[in-house]
C-alpha positions in Angstrom: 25.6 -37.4 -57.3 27.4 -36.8 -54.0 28.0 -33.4 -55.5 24.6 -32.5 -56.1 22.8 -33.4 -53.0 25.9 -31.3 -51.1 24.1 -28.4 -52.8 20.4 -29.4 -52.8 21.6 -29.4 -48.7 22.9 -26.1 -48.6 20.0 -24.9 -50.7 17.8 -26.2 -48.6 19.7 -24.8 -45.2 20.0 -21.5 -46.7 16.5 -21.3 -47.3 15.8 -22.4 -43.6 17.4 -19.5 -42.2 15.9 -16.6 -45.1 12.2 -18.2 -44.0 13.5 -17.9 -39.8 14.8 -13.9 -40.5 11.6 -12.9 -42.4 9.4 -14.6 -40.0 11.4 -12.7 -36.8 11.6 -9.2 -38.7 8.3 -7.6 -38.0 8.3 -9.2 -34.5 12.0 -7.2 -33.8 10.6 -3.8 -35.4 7.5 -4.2 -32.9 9.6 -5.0 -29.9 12.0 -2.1 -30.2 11.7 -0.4 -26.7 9.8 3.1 -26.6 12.9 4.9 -24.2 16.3 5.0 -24.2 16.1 3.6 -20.4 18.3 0.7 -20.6 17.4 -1.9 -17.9 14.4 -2.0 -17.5 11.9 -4.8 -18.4 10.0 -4.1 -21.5 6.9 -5.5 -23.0 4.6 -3.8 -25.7 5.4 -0.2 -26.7 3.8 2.1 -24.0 2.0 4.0 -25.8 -0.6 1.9 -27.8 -3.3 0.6 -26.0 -4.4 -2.6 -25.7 -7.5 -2.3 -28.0 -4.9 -1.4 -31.0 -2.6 -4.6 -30.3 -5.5 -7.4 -29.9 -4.9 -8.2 -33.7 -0.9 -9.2 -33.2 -0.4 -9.7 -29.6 -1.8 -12.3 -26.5 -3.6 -10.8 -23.5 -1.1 -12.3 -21.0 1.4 -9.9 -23.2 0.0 -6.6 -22.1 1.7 -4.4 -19.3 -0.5 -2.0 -17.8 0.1 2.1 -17.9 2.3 2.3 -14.7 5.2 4.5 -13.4 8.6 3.1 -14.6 10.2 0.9 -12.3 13.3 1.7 -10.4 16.5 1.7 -12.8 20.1 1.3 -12.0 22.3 4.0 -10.7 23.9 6.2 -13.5 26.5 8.9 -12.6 27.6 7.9 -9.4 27.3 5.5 -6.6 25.4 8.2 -4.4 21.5 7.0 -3.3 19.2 8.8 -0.5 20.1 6.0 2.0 23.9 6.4 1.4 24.4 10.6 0.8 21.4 12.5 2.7 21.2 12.3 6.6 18.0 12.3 7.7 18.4 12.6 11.4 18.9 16.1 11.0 15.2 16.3 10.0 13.9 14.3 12.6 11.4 17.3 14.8 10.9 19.4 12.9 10.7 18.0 9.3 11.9 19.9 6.3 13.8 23.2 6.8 16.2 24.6 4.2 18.7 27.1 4.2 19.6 29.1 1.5 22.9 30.5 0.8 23.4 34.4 0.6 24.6 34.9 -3.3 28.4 35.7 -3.8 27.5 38.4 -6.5 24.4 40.7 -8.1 21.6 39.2 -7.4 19.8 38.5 -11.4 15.9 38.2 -11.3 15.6 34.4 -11.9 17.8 33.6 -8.4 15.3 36.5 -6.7 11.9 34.6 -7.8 13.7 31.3 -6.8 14.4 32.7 -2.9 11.2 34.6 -3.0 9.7 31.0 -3.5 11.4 28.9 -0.9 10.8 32.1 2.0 7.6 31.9 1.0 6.8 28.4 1.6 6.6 26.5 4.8 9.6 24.9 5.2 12.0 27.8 4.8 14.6 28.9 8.1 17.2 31.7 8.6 19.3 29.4 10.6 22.0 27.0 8.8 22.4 25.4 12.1 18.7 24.5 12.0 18.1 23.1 8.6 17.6 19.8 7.1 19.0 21.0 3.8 20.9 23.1 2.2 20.0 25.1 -0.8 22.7 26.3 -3.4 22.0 28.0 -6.3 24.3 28.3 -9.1 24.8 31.4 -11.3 22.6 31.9 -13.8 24.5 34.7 -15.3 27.7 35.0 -17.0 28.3 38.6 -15.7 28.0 37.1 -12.2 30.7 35.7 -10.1 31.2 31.9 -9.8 30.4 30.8 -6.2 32.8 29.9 -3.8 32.7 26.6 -2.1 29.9 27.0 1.1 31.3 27.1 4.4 29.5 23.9 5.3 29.6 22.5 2.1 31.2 19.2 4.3 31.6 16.9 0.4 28.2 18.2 -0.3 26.2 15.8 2.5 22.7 17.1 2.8 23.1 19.5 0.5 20.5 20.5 -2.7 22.3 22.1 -5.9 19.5 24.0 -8.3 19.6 25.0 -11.3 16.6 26.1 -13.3 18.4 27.5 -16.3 21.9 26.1 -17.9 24.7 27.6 -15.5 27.4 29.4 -17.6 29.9 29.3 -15.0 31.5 26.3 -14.5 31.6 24.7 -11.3 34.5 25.3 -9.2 34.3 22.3 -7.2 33.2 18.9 -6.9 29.6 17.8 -6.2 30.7 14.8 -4.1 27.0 13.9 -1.7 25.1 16.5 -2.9 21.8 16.0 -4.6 21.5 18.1 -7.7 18.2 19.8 -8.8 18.6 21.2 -12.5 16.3 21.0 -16.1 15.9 18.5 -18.2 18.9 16.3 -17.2 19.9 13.8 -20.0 19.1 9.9 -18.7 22.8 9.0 -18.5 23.7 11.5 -15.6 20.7 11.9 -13.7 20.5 9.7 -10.7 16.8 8.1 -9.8 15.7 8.7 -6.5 18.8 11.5 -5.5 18.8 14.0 -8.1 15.4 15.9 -8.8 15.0 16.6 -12.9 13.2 19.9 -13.4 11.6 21.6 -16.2 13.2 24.1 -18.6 11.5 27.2 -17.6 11.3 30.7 -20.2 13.1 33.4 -18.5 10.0 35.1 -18.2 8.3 32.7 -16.6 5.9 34.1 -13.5 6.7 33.7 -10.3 3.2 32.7 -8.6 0.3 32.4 -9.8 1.0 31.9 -14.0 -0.9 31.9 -16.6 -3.9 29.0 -16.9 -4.1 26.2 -19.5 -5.0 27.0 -22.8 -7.3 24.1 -23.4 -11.0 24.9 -23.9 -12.3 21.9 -25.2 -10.9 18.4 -24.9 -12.3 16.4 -27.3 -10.8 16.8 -31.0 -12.8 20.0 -32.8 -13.7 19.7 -37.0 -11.0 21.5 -38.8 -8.1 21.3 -35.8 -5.6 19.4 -36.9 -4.3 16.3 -35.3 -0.6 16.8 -35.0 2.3 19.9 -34.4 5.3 19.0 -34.5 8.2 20.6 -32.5 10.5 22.5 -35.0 13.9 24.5 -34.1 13.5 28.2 -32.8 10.5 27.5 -30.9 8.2 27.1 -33.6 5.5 24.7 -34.0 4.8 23.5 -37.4 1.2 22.1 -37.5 0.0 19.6 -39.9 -2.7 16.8 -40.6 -2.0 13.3 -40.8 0.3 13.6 -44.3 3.8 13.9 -42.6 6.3 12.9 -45.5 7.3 16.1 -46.1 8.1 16.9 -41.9 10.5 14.0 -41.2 10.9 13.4 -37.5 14.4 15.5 -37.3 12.0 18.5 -37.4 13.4 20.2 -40.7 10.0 20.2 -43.0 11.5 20.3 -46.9 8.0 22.5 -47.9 4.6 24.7 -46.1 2.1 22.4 -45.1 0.5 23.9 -42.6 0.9 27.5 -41.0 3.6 27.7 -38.6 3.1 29.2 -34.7 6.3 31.0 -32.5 6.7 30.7 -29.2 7.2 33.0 -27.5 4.4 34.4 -29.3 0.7 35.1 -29.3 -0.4 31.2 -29.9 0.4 27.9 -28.5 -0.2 24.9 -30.6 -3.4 24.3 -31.6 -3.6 20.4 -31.9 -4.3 17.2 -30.7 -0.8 15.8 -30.6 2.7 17.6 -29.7 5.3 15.8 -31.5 8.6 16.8 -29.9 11.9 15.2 -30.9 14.1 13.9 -28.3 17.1 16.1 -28.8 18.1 18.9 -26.1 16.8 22.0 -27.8 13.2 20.6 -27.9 12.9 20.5 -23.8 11.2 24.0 -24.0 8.3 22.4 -26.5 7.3 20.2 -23.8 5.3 23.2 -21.4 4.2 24.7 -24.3 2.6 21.4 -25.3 1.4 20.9 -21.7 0.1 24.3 -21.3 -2.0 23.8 -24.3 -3.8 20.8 -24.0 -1.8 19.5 -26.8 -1.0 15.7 -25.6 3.0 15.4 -25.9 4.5 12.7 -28.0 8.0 12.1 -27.6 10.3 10.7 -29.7 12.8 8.4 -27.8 13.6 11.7 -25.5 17.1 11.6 -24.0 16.7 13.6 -21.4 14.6 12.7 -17.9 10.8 13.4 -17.5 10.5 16.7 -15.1 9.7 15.2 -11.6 9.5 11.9 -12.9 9.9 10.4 -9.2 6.4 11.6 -8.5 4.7 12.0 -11.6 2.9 9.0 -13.3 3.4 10.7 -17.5 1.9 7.7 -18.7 -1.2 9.5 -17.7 -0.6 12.7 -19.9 2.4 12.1 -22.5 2.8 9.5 -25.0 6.7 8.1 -25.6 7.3 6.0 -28.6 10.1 5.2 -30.9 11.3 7.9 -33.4 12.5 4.6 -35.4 8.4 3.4 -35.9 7.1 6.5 -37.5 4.3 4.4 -39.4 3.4 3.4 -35.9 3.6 5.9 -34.1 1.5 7.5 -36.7 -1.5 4.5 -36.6 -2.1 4.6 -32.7 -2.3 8.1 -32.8 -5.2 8.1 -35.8 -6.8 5.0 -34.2 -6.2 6.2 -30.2 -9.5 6.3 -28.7 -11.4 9.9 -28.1 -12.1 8.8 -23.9 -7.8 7.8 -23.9 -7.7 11.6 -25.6 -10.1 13.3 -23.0 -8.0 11.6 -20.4 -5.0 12.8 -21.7 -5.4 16.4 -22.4 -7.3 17.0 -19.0 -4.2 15.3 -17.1 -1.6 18.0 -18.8 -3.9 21.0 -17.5 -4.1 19.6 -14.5 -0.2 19.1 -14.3 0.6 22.4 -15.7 -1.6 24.2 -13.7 -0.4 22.1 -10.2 3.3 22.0 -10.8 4.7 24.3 -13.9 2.8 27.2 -14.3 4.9 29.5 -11.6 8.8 29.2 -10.4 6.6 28.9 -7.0 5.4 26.0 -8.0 8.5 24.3 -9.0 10.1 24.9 -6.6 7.8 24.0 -3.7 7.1 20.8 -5.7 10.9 20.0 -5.2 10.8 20.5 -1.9 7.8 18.5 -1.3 9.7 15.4 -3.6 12.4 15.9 -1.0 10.0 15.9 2.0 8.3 12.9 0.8 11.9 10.9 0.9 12.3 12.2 4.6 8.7 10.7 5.7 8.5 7.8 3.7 6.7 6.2 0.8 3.6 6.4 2.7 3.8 10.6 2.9 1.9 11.0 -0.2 0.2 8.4 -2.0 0.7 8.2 -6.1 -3.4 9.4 -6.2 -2.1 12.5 -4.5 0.3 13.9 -6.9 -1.6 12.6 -9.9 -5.4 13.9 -9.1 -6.6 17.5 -8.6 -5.3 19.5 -6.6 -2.0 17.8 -6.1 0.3 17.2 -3.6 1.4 20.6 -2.9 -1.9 21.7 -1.2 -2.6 17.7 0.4 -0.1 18.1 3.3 1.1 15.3 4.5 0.9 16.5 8.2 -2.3 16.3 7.9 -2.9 12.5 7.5 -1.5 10.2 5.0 -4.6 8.5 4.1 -6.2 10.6 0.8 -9.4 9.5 2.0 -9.0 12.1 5.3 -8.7 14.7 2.5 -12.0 16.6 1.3 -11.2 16.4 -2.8 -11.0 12.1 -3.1 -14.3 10.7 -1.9 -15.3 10.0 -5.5 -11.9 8.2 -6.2 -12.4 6.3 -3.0 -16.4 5.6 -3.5 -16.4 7.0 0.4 -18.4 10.0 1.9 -17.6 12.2 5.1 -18.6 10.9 8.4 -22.4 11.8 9.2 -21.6 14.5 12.1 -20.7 17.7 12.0 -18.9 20.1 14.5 -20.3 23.8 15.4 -17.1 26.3 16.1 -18.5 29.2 16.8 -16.3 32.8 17.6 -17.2 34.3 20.3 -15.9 37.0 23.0 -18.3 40.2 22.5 -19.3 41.2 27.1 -23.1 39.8 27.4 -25.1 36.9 27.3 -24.0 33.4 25.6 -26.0 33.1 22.0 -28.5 31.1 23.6 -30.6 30.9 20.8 -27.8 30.0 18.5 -26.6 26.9 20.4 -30.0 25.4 21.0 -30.4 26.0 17.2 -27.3 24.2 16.1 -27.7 21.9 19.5 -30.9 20.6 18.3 -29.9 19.3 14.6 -29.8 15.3 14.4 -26.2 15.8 12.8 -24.1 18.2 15.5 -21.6 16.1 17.4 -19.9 18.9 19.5 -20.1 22.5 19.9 -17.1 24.3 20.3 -16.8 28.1 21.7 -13.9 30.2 20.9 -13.7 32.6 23.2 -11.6 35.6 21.4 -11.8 38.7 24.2 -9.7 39.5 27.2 -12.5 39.2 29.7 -13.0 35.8 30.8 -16.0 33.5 29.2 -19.5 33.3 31.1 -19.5 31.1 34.2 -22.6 29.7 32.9 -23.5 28.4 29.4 -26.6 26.2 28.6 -27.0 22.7 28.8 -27.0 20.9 25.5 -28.0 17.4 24.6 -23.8 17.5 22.4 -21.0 18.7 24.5 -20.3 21.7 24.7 -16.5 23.1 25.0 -14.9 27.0 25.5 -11.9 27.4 24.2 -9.2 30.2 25.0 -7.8 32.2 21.7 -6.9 35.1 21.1 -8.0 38.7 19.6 -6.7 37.7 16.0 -9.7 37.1 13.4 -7.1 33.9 12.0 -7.5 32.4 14.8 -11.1 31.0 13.8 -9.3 28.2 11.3 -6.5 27.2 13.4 -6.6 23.3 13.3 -7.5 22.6 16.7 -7.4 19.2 18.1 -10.8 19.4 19.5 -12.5 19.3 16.2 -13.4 15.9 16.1 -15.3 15.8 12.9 -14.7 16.4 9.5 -17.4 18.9 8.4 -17.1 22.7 10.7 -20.1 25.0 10.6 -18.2 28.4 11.0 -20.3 30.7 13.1 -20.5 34.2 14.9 -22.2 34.6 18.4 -24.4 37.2 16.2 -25.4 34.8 13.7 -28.8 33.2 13.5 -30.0 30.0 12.1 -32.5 27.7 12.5 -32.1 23.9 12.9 -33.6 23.2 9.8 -31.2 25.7 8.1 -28.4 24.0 9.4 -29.9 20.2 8.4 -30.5 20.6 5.2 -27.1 22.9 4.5 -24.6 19.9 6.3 -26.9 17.4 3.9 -25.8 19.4 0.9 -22.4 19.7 1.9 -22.1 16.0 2.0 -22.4 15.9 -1.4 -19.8 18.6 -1.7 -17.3 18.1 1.4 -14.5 20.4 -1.0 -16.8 23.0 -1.3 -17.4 25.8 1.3 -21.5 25.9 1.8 -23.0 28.7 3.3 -25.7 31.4 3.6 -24.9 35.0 3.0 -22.9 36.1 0.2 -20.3 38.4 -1.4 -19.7 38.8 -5.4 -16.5 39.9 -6.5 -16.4 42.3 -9.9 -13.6 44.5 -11.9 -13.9 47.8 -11.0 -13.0 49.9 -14.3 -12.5 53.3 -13.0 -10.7 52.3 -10.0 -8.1 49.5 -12.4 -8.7 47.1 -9.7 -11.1 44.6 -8.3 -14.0 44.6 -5.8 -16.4 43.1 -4.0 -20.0 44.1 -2.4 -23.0 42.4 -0.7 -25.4 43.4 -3.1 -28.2 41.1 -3.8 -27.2 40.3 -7.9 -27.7 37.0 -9.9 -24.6 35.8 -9.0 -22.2 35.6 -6.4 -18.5 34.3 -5.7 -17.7 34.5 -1.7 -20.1 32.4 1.2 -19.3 34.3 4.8 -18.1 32.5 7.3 -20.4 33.6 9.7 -22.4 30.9 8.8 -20.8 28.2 6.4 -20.3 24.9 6.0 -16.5 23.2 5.1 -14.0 20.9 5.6 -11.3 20.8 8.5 -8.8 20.0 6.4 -9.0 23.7 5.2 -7.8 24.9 8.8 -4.6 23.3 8.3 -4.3 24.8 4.7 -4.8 28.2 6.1 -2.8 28.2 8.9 0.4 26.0 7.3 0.4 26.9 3.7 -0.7 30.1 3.4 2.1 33.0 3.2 2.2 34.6 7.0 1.9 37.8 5.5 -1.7 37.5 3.9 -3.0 35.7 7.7 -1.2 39.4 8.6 -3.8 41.2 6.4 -6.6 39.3 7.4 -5.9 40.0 11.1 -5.5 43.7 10.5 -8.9 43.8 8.2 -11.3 41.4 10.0 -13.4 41.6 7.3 -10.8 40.1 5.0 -10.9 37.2 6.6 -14.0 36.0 4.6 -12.2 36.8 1.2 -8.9 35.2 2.2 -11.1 31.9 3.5 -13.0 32.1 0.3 -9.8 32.6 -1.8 -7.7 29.5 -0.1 -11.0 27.3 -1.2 -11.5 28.4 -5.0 -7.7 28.3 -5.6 -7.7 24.5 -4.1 -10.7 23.2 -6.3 -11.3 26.4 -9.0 -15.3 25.9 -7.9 -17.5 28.5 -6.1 -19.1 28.2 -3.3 -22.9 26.8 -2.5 -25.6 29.1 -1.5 -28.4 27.3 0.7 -31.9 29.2 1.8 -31.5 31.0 4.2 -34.7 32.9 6.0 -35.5 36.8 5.6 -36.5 37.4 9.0 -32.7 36.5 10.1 -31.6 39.7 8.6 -34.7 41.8 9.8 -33.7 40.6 13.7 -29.7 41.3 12.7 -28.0 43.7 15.6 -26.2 46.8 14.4 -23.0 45.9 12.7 -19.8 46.0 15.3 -17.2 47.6 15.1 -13.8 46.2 13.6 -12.4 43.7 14.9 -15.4 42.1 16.8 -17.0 39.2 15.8 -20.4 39.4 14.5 -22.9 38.3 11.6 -20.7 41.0 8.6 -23.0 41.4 5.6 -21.6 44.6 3.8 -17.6 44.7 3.6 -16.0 48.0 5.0 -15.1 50.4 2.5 -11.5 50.7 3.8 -11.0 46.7 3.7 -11.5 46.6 -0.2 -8.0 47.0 -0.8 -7.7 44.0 0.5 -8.8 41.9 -2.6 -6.4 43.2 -4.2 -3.8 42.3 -2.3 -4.8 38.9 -1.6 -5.0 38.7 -6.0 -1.2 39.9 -6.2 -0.3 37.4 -3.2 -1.9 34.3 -5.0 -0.6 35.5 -8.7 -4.3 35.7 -10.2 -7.8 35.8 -9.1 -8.8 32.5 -8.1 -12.4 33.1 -7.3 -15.2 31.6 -9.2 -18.4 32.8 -9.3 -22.1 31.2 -9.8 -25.4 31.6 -10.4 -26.8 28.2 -8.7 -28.8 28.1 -5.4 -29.9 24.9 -3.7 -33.0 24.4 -2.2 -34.9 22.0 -0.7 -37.4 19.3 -3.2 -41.1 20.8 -2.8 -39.6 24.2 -1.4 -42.1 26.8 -1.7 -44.3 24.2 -4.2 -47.9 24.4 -3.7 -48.1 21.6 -1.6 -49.2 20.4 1.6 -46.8 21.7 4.3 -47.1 18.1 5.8 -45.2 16.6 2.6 -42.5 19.3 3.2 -39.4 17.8 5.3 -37.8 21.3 5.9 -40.7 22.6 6.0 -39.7 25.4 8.6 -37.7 27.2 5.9 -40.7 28.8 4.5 -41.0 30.0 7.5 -42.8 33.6 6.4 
């Protein structure tokens, strides 16, 4: 009897502990993290969303899409507190040396120095800089590097690397930070080093080629996944994967297979991409083509993961749930899909498409750690146009910037300041300033007197202030940010131009509801010139135009600061020595920031009838018709940004009831039809 209950016990215990396991397995296959990141706290796989785990999870269980929180030092006890000396920045901010090469000089170490001189925060001095720049050798006919002459344990120094380095390193790291491509998680070092993409040895310098993705939402007969194979190929499929396990090796054709480098990206919804070394390179292409990346437990570190919030345009998971991974990705959403695929054109286009942009971004990730969290805001690097053209000099606040009113649910302030260039011997534009004096929104006018004779005595009396200011003969010196400007709208003006008050009223309304756009009155078109194998631009009256003068326009001050800080000194060069290039280098800066035109506003016939004789170069004056020998200078300007950024359009904004058959006394700008 004993004997038998001793059993019936066991038995009983045994099946106890079979119920407990089956009733925790599914719960352990769910919880498995998505990363290989160990440390840090998980909850639900990342990448479903919350609508897809209502059925088998609580609300209070759900962790929000967020950037990863800090994580334990890997690699080595360095940290930016403990290895980088900031004092030496203090001044002047960020300025980086770069060290002369030991050997031939290959084309991938040439685009990287032609990007740092090019940028803002590059110095000839080593004495002077913040940071030192060493690059390693990127070819194995090259000769290894020596240690740097002020290579002092590598303190405030920057290694990069964009491509594996074949020869090995002849001395230790020690303080050093260490730029290089995909780092794997176990020897990067979060908040130090700086993990950068994998670039194609042909990859442009400026400019690059633009995103691939012409319609965001999920097309009839495009199929749903690719998934990243060896050699650069893309095997695309449709939701039956058992014959493609995740390893990338498909056992038979189902689906046609794309190269890369090739003619064609892939052309699906979903990028699966395998988290082994070789599969880095997949992870542009995928961005580049609006294909939403999927990575599968990746084992090496996100390209400028410090800055960039991925859970916002990729999609880790587990390559251990494939039955998961597979559900969310049927059941995702289509507004969590438009989301996605805009985010990777917008990230390839601000921070991969060009070695300039790379490497401008790293140097702005290492700015940021010299000003402080507070240099640029998460909404800066992840919204259009990025943090490489929202300077941080300029104000920290994004809602000073022109391009995040609608994230903000702000608008400009409701004034507007009038800088107009002046310095031609003769008479103040009266008739200008008592124009732009008399609209309800001017809250200063501001004369920049440009000649070597001194400014009139005598200027009229205004009901705004009225200010001269002292520049010089260069044309660039029109959008240098002067601390006088007090507001954030400018109406650029010439002493020649002419413009009415209700002109100038109704264009500052408009731009209000466009503060990133330049608004103006006459315009240029830009056009491909076959015969010539270049482009140009005329002032031809057409149906559609590209370029607003700034002789009269409307845009934000923020754009001074852009043009004098972050444009190359060598096109500001060009604009000086072809005035007229001015207006196409003005209009360029704009349409690369926020790839929109411009906005044309009414603006009266008789203005044009009255208009003096042109000047002659150099001057200032009202410019309608560019000089034949300044239309070289599109072309330049094209090579200097890496493509043609201007947009064009076809829209013209007018007035409600303009020129309707009305009475005039229901017209509020009525003076516009002025005949």
């Amino acid at each position: 009897m004993q004997s038998w209950r001793r059993k019936s016990l066991w038995l009983a215990l045994l099946a106890s502990w079979l119920l407990v396991l089956l009733g925790l397995f599914p719960l352990l296959r769910l919880s498995v993290p998505t990363s290989p990141w160990a440390g840090a706290p998980q909850g639900w796989p990342r990448w479903l969303d919350a609508e897809l785990l209502q059925s088998f999870a609580k609300p209070g269980e759900l962790l929000e899409d967020g950037p990863r929180p800090p994580q334990a030092l890997r690699g080595g006890s360095c940290n930016w507190g403990a290895c980088f000396d900031t004092s030496k920045c203090r001044g002047g901010g960020l300025k980086v040396f770069v060290y002369p090469a030991a050997g031939p000089v290959s084309e991938t170490r040439r685009r990287i120095l032609a990007s740092v001189e090019g940028s803002r925060y590059h110095t000839l001095s080593a004495a002077e800089a913040c940071l030192l720049l060493l690059l390693s050798p990127d070819t194995s006919t090259g000769e290894c590097d020596p240690v740097p002459p002020q290579w002092d344990g590598g303190r405030n120094h920057l290694v990069l690397s964009l491509h594996p380095a074949p020869c090995p390193r002849t001395f230790q790291l020690g303080q050093a930070m260490v730029a290089e491509a995909s780092p794997t998680v176990d020897t990067f070092r979060p908040g130090f080093d700086v993990a950068l993409p994998l670039l194609p040895e042909a990859h442009p310098l400026r400019g690059g080629a633009p995103g691939q993705l012409r319609q965001h939402s999920p097309r009839p007969g495009v199929a749903l996944l690719a998934l990243a194979e060896d050699g650069g190929r893309w095997h695309v499929a449709g939701t039956d994967f058992s014959a493609c396990p995740w390893d990338g090796h498909c056992e038979q054709d189902r689906g046609p297979k794309q190269t890369h480098p090739g003619a064609t990206l892939p052309n699906a919804t979903f990028c699966l991409i395998p988290g082994r070394g070789p599969d880095v390179l997949h992870f542009l292409q995928a961005l580049q083509a609006g294909c939403i990346p999927v990575l599968l437990s990746p084992r090496w570190e996100l390209p400028f993961s410090e800055v960039i919030d991925w859970t916002k345009a990729a999609i880790v998971a587990d390559e251990r749930l494939p039955l998961q991974v597979l559900t969310a990705l049927q059941e995702m959403p289509l507004t969590r899909v438009l989301a996605l695929r805009q985010q990777t054109q917008f990230l390839w286009d601000a921070y991969f498409s060009s070695v300039e942009k790379v490497i401008h971004t790293t140097l702005e990730i290492i700015q940021d750690r010299i000003f402080g969290p507070s240099a640029h805001p998460s909404l800066l690097w992840n919204s259009p146009p990025g943090a490489i053209l929202a300077l941080p000099t300029f104000s920290p606040s994004p809602s000073d910037f022109p391009f995040y009113h609608l994230q903000q649910g702000s608008r400009p302030l409701g004034r507007f300041s009038a800088l107009i260039w002046g310095g031609a011997p003769g008479q103040p534009p009266l008739k200008l300033i008592q124009a732009v004096a008399g609209s309800q929104h001017c809250a200063q006018i501001l004369v920049l007197w440009s000649s070597e004779k001194p400014p009139p005595t005598r200027w009229p009396k205004t009901a705004v202030p009225l200010t001269v200011i002292d520049g010089h003969r260069k044309v660039s010196d029109r959008f240098f940010p002067y601390s006088a400007i007090s507001t954030d709208a400018i109406l650029s003006l010439d002493a020649h131009s002419s413009l009415s008050t209700s002109e100038v009223d109704f264009a500052f309304v408009v731009w209000q509801s466009f503060p990133e756009r330049m608004v103006g009155f006459l315009t240029w078109s830009h056009f491909w010139d076959e015969a010539r194998g270049g482009w140009g631009y005329t002032a031809k009256r057409t149906n559609e135009f590209s370029m607003v003068l700034t002789s009269a326009a409307f845009y934000h001050r923020y754009y001074h600061t852009l043009f004098t800080h972050a444009l190359p000194k060598a096109l500001r060069t060009l604009a000086d020595e072809a005035p007229t290039c001015v207006d196409v280098l003005m209009n360029f800066l704009v349409a690369s920031v926020t790839k929109l035109p411009p906005i044309k506003v009414p603006y009266g016939m008789w203005h044009q009838e009255a208009r003096p004789p042109p000047l002659e170069p150099g001057g200032p004056g009202l410019r309608q018709e560019p000089q034949p020998a300044a239309q070289n200078c599109i072309n330049q300007m094209a090579a200097g940004f890496g493509h043609m950024p201007l947009v064009s359009s076809r829209l013209r904004l007018d007035p409600v009831l303009f020129k309707d058959p009305v009475s005039v006394l229901r017209k509020k700008y009525r003076s516009l039809e002025k005949p």
